[in-house]
C-alpha positions in Angstrom: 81.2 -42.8 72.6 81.5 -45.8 70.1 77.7 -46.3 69.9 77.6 -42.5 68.8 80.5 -43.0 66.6 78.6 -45.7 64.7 75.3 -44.5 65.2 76.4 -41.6 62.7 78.3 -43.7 60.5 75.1 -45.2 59.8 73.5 -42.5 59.5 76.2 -41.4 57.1 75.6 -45.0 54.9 72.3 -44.6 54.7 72.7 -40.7 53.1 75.5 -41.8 51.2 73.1 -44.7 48.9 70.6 -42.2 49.0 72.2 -39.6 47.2 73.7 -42.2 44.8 70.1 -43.5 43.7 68.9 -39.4 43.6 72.0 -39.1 41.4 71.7 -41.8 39.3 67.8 -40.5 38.8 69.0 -37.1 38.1 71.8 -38.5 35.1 68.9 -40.3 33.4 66.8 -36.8 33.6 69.6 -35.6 32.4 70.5 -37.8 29.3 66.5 -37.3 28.3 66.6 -33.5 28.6 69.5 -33.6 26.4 68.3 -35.8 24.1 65.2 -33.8 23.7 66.4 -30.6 23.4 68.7 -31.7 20.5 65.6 -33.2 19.0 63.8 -29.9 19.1 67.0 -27.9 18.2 67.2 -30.5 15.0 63.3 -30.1 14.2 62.5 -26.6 15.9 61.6 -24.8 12.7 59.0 -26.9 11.1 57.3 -27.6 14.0 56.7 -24.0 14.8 55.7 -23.1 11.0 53.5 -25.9 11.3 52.0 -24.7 14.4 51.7 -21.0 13.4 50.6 -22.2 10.0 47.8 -23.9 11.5 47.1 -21.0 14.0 47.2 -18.5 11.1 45.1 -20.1 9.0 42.3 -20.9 11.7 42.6 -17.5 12.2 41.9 -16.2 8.7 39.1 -18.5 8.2 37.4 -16.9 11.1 38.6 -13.5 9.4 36.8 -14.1 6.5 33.8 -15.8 7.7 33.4 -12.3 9.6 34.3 -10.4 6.7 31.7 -12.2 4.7 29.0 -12.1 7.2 29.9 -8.5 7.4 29.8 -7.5 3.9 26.5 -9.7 3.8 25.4 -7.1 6.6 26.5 -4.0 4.5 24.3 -4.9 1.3 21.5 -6.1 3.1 21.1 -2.3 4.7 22.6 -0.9 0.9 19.3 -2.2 0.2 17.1 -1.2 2.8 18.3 2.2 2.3 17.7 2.2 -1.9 14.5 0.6 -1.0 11.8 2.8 -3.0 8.6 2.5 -5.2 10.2 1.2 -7.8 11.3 -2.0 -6.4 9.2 -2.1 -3.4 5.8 -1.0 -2.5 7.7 1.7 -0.5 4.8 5.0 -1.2 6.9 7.9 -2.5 5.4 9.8 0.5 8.1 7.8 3.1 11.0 9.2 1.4 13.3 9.9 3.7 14.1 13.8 4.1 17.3 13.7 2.6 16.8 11.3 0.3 15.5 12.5 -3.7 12.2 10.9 -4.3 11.6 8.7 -7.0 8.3 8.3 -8.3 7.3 5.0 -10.1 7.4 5.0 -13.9 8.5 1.8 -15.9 7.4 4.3 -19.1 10.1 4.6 -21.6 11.4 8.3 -21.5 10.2 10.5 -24.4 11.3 13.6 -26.2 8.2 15.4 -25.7 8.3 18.6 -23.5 6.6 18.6 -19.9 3.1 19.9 -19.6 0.6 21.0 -22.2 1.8 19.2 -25.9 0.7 21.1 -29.1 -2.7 21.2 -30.3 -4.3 20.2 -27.2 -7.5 21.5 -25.9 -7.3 24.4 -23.3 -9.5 24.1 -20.6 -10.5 26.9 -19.2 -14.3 28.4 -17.9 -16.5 29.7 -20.4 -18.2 33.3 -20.1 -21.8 33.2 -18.7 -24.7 33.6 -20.6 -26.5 36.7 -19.9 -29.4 34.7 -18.7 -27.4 32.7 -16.2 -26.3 35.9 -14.4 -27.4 36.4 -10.9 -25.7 39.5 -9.4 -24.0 42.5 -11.0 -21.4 44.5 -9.8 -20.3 47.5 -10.7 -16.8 49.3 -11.0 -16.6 52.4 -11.5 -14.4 55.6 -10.6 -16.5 58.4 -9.8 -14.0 61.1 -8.3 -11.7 62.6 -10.7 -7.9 62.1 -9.6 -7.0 65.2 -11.0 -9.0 67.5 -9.8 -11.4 65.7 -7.7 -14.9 66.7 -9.9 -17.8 64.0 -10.3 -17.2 62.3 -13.0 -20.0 60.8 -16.1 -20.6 57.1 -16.7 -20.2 56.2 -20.2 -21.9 53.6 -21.7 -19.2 51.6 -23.0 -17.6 49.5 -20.6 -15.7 45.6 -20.0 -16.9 42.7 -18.2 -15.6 39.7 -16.6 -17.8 36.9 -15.0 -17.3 35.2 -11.7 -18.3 31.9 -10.2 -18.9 31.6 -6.6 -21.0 30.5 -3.6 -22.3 31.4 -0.4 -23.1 29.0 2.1 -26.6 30.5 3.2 -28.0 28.8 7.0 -31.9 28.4 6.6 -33.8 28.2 10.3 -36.7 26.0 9.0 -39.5 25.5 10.5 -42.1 22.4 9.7 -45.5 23.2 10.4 -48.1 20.2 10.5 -51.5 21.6 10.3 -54.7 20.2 11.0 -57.1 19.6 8.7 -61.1 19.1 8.9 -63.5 18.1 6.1 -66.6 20.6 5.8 -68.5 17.8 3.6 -68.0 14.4 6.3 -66.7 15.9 9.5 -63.6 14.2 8.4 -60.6 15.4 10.6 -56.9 14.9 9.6 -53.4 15.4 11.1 -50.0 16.0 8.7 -48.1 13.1 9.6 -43.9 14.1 10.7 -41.6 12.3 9.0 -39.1 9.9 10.9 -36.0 12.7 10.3 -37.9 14.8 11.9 -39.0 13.2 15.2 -37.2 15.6 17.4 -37.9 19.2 18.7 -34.6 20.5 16.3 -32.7 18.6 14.6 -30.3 19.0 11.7 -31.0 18.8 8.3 -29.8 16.5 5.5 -27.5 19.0 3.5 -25.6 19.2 6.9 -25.6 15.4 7.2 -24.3 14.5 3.8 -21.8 17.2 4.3 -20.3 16.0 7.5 -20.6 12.6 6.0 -18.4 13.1 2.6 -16.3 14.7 4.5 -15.5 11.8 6.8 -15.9 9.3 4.2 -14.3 10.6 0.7 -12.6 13.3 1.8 -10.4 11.5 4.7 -11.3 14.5 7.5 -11.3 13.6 11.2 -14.6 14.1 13.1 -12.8 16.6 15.0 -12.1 19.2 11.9 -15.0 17.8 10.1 -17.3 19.4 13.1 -14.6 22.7 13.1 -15.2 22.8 9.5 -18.9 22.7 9.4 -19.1 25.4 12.3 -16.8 27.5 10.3 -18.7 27.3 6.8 -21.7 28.5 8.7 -20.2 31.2 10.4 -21.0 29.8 13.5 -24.2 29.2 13.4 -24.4 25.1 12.7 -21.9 23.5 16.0 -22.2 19.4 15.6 -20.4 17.3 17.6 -18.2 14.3 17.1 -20.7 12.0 19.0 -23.9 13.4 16.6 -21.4 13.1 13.7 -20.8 9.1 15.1 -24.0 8.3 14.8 -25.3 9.7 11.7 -22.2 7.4 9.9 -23.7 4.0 11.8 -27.2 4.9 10.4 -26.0 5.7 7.2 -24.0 1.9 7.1 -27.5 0.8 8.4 -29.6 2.3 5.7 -26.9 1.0 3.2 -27.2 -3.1 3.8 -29.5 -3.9 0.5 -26.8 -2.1 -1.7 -24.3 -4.2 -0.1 -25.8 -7.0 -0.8 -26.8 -5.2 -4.6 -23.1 -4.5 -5.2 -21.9 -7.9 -4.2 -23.9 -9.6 -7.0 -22.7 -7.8 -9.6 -19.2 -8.0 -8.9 -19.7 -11.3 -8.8 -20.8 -11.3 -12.5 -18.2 -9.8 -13.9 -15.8 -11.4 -15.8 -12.6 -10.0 -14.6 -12.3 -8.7 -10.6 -9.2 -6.9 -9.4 -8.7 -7.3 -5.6 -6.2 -6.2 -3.5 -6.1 -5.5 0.5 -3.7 -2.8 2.7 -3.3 -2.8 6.1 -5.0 -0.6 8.4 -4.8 -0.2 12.2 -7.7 -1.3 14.8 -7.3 -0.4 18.4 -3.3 -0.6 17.8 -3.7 -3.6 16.2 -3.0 -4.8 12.5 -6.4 -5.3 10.5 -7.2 -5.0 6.5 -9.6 -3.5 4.3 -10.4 -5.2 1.2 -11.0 -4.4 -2.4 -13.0 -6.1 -4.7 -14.4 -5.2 -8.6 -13.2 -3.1 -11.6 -13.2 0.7 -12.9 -16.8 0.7 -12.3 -17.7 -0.8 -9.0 -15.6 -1.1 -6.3 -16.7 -2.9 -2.8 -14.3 -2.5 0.2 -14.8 -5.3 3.5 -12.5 -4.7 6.5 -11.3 -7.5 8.7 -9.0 -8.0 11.8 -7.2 -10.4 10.1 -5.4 -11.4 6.7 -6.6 -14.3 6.3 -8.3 -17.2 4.0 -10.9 -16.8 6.5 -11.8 -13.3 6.3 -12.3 -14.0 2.4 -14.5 -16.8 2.9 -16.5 -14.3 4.6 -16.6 -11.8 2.3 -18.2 -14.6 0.0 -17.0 -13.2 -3.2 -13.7 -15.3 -4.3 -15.3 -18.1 -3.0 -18.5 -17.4 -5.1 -16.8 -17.4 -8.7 -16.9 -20.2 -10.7 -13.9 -21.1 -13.0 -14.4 -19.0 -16.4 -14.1 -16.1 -13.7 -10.4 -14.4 -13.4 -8.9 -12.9 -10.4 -6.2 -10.3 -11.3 -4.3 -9.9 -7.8 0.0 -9.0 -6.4 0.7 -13.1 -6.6 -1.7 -13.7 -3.3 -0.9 -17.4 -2.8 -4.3 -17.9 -1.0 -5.8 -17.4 -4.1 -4.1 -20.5 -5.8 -6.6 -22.6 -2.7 -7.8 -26.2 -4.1 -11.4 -24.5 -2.6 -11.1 -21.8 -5.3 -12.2 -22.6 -8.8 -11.1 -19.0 -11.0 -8.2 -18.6 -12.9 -5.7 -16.3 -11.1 -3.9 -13.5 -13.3 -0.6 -12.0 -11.8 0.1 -8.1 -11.5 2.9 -7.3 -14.1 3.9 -4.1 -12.7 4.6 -5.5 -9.1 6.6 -8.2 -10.8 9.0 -5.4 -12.1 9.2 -4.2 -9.1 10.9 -7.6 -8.1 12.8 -7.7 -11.3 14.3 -4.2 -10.7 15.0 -5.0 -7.4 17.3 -7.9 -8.4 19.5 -5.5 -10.8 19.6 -2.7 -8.1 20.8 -5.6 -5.5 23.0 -8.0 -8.1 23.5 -6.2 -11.3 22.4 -9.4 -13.0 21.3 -9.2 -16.5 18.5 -11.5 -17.3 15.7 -8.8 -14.9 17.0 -6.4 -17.2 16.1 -8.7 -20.4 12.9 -9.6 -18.8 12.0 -5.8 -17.8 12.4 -4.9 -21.5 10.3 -7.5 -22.8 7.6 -6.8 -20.2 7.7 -3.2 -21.0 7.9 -3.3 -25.2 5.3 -6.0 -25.7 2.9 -4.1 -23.8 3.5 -1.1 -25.3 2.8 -3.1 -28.4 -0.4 -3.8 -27.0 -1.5 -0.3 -25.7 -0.7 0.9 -29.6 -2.9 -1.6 -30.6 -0.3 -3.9 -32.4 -0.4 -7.7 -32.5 1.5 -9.0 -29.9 2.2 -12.8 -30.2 2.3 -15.2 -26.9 4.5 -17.9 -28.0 7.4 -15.3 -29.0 6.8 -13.4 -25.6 6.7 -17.5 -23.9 10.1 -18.3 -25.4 12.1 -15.0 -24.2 10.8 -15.4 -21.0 11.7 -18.8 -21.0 15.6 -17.7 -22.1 15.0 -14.7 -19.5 14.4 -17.5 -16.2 17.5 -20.0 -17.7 20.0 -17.2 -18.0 18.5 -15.9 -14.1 19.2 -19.6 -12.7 22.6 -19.7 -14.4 23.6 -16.3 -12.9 22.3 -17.2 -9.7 24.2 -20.5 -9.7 27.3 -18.4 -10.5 26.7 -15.8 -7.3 24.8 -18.2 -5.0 26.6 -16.8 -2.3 26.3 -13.2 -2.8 23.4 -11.4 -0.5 20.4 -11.0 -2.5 20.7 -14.3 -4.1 18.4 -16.0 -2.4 15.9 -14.0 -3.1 16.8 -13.9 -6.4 16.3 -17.8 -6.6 12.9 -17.2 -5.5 12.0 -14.7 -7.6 13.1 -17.3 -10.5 11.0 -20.5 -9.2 8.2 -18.1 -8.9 8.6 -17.3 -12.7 8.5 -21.3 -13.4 5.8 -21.8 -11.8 3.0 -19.3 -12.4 4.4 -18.4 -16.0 0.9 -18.9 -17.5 -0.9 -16.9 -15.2 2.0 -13.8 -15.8 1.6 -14.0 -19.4 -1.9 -14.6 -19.6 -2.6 -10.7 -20.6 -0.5 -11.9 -23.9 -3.5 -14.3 -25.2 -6.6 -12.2 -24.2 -6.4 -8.3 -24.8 -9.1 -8.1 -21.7 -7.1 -8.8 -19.5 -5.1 -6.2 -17.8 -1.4 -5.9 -17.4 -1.3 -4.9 -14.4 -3.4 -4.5 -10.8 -3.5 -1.2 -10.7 -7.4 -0.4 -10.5 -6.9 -2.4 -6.7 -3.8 0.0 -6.1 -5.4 3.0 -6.7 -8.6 2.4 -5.3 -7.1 1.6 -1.8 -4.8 4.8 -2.0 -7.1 6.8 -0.5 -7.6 4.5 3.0 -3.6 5.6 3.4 -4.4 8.7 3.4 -7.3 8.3 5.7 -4.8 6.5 8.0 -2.5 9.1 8.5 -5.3 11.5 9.0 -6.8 9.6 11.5 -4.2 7.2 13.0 -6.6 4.4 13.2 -10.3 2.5 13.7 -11.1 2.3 17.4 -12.7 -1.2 16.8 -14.0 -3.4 13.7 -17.4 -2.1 13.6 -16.2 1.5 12.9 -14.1 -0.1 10.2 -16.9 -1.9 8.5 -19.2 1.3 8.5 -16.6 3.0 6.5 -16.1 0.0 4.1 -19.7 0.1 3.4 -20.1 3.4 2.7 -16.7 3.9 0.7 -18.3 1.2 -1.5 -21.4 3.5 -2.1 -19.8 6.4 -2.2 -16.7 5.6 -4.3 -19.4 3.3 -7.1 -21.3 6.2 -7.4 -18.1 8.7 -8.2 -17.3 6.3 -10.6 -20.6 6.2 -12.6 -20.3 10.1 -12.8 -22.3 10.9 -9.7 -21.7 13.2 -6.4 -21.4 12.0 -3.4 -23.6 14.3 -1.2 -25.9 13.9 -3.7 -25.5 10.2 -3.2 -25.6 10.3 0.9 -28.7 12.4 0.8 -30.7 9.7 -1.3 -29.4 6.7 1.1 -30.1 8.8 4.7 -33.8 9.4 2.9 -33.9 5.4 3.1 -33.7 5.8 -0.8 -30.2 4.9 -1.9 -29.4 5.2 -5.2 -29.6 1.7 -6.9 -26.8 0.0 -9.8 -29.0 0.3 -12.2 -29.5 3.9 -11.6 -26.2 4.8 -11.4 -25.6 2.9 -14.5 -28.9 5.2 -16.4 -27.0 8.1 -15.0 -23.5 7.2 -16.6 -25.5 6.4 -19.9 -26.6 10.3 -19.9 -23.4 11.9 -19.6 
């Protein structure tokens, strides 16, 4: 019974100096916690400001970082969305629906009143000659409408003339006869042309036809053989594949005027080029421009490149009194090129108006007017001087890099900086138009010249491969030369499917006459 007595009382010790050290643990816990939480009841208040301080204002830099970004976001589709022709090379013709169109005019409004001004010649057609008539017809009332007796012709009467055509179908048929010499015995046989090799075939009024229409007039082969059919009545039905072929032989029978027209642009003082982008097989290719107001040779290519230039051996064929006026193509500034490079005027408003319509700045606007008034100055034949021109455009660039500096982190302003280094650098070759009156203002002859392979585009959707391109190059170059010397192009298709296309020189005689 003792041994269990003690046995517990042991047991009891041994609890007893446990719980003392437990409790003497637990008092120091206990003096710390205190101590701490006066500490933190002492200091509570700036420690949380300075906390929530800190988290507010990591928050509100994140704010306004996304803010910023956002706004960024906002005027970069602002501008998209005012995005037009006159400060992009937007066409007027992708106006959105609900959007007014605004057509490109850097012209200073006038006071004058739309359409015909005073004193200007009316154009209108002139009454025939009686010897040019061809067919009469009468109009007369011969039944009384009161009381219904025949009534007599007078000879008094009115006339107005009429111009018209007919499309009449001719059915010819060649006949090569044989022929036999009474005197010598000598026998002879009519020899057949090459157009006429086949048992039928069609003739060359329907060729050029079907060929201007493809070429000049932007049809598909599709309508252009619907068309044909349907100013016949009926009675001519080509198809696509015979209209196919006829435009490779006529690229065919066109490869010495090529090589003609290539010459002489590359002896002309001045050459506008330009190229647009037009689709191949889905993919993105170019057609070309090269020459003035009076020649104009088109090249297509799959590519944009230095390459497909080199190729075209024109650029690369001038020597350095030659200028180039082009929409600041930074190819053309190659250490392989020797011309002098003029810069497009009317695309750099473009940029400049872009720059007020995205900033508001006011040195584009400064630089806009002078552009604008000096070549008006020019156009009205007064004297405009280069170093005065030099000097405001010189103010114009220092005011742009000081308002720049100012919004550097505004959207657009990038650009803007750009634009402005651009302007530092090629000043001589934007203001060269000042010093020598030959020299255009602007690119526009390249501009309008390529309009028409938009259209052509949208018509067709696309070239199914790079030969079909380069046939239509060719003959736009004939075709579109020859308008401009005066002449017609069917006239001008007929000569070259004869094997007898109409020369330079010849189209320059012709322009002489009228």
């Amino acid at each position: 019974m003792k041994d269990d007595f003690y046995s517990l009382y042991c047991e009891a010790v041994e609890e007893n100096e446990r719980l003392k050290k437990e409790n003497k643990s637990l008092k120091i816990q206990v003096v710390s916690l205190t101590r701490r939480v006066r500490y933190l009841e002492d200091n509570q208040d700036p420690i949380i400001e300075s906390k929530v301080n800190k988290a507010v204002d990591k928050i509100t830099a994140a704010f306004e970082d996304k803010v910023f970004s956002l706004e960024k976001q906002v005027c970069s589709l602002k501008s998209i969305l005012n995005n037009d022709g006159t400060n992009s090379g937007i066409p007027t013709s992708k106006t959105p629906i609900q959007k007014q169109k605004r057509i490109p005019n850097f012209r200073a409004p006038s006071d004058k009143k739309k359409g015909g001004q005073p004193n200007h010649k009316k154009h209108k057609l002139e009454r025939f000659d009686d010897s040019e008539i061809t067919d009469t017809v009468d109009h007369a009332v011969d039944v009384c409408p009161e009381c219904g007796a025949v009534m007599e012709h007078r000879g008094n009467m009115r006339t107005k003339d009429e111009l018209d055509f007919q499309i009449i179908v001719k059915k010819i048929r060649h006949r090569f006869i044989n022929s036999f010499c009474p005197a010598c015995g000598y026998e002879s046989k009519a020899e057949i042309p090459n157009h006429l090799k086949e048992e039928n075939q069609y003739g060359r009024g329907v060729q050029a036809t079907a060929l201007s229409l493809l070429n000049e007039g932007c049809v598909s082969m599709k309508r252009t053989q619907e068309f044909i059919t349907g100013i016949s009545h009926g009675e001519i039905e080509t198809s696509a594949g015979y209209i196919a072929k006829l435009q490779k032989r006529l690229y065919e029978q066109l490869e010495r005027f090529d090589e003609e027209l290539k010459k002489e642009i590359i002896k002309l003082d001045i050459v506008h080029w330009d190229d647009t982008v037009i689709m191949i097989n889905k993919n993105r290719g170019c057609l070309r421009f090269y020459g003035n107001d009076k020649l104009a040779y088109y090249a297509s290519h799959e590519k944009k490149d230095k390459a497909g230039l080199d190729e075209d051996r024109i650029l690369n064929s001038l020597d350095a009194e030659k200028k180039v006026v082009h929409d600041h193509n930074i190819v053309n500034y190659n250490e392989e090129y020797e011309f002098m490079n003029v810069e497009c005027c009317v695309h750099l408003l473009r940029d400049l108006k872009k720059v007020v319509d995205n900033l508001g700045h006011e040195w584009p606007k400064k630089m806009i007017n002078l552009l604008l008034e000096e070549n008006t100055k020019r156009n009205e034949g007064e004297a405009v001087f280069p170093e005065y021109v030099g000097m405001i455009y010189d103010e114009c660039v220092i005011e742009g890099i000081m308002e720049n500096d100012s919004d550097e982190d505004k959207f657009y302003a990038k650009e803007e900086k750009a634009l402005l280094k651009r302007l530092e650098k090629y000043k001589e070759n934007y203001l060269m138009w000042t010093y020598n009156e030959d020299i255009p203002f602007s690119n526009n002859v390249s501009e309008r010249s390529l309009r028409s392979t938009k259209t052509k585009m949208k018509v067709s959707g696309q070239f199914q491969n790079i030969q079909n391109a380069r046939y239509y190059a060719r003959i736009k170059s004939y075709i579109e030369t020859g308008k401009r010397h005066g002449m017609n192009s069917i006239k001008l298709i007929e000569g070259a499917l004869k094997g007898e296309y109409i020369t330079i020189g010849q189209m320059k005689e012709h322009d002489n006459l009228y």
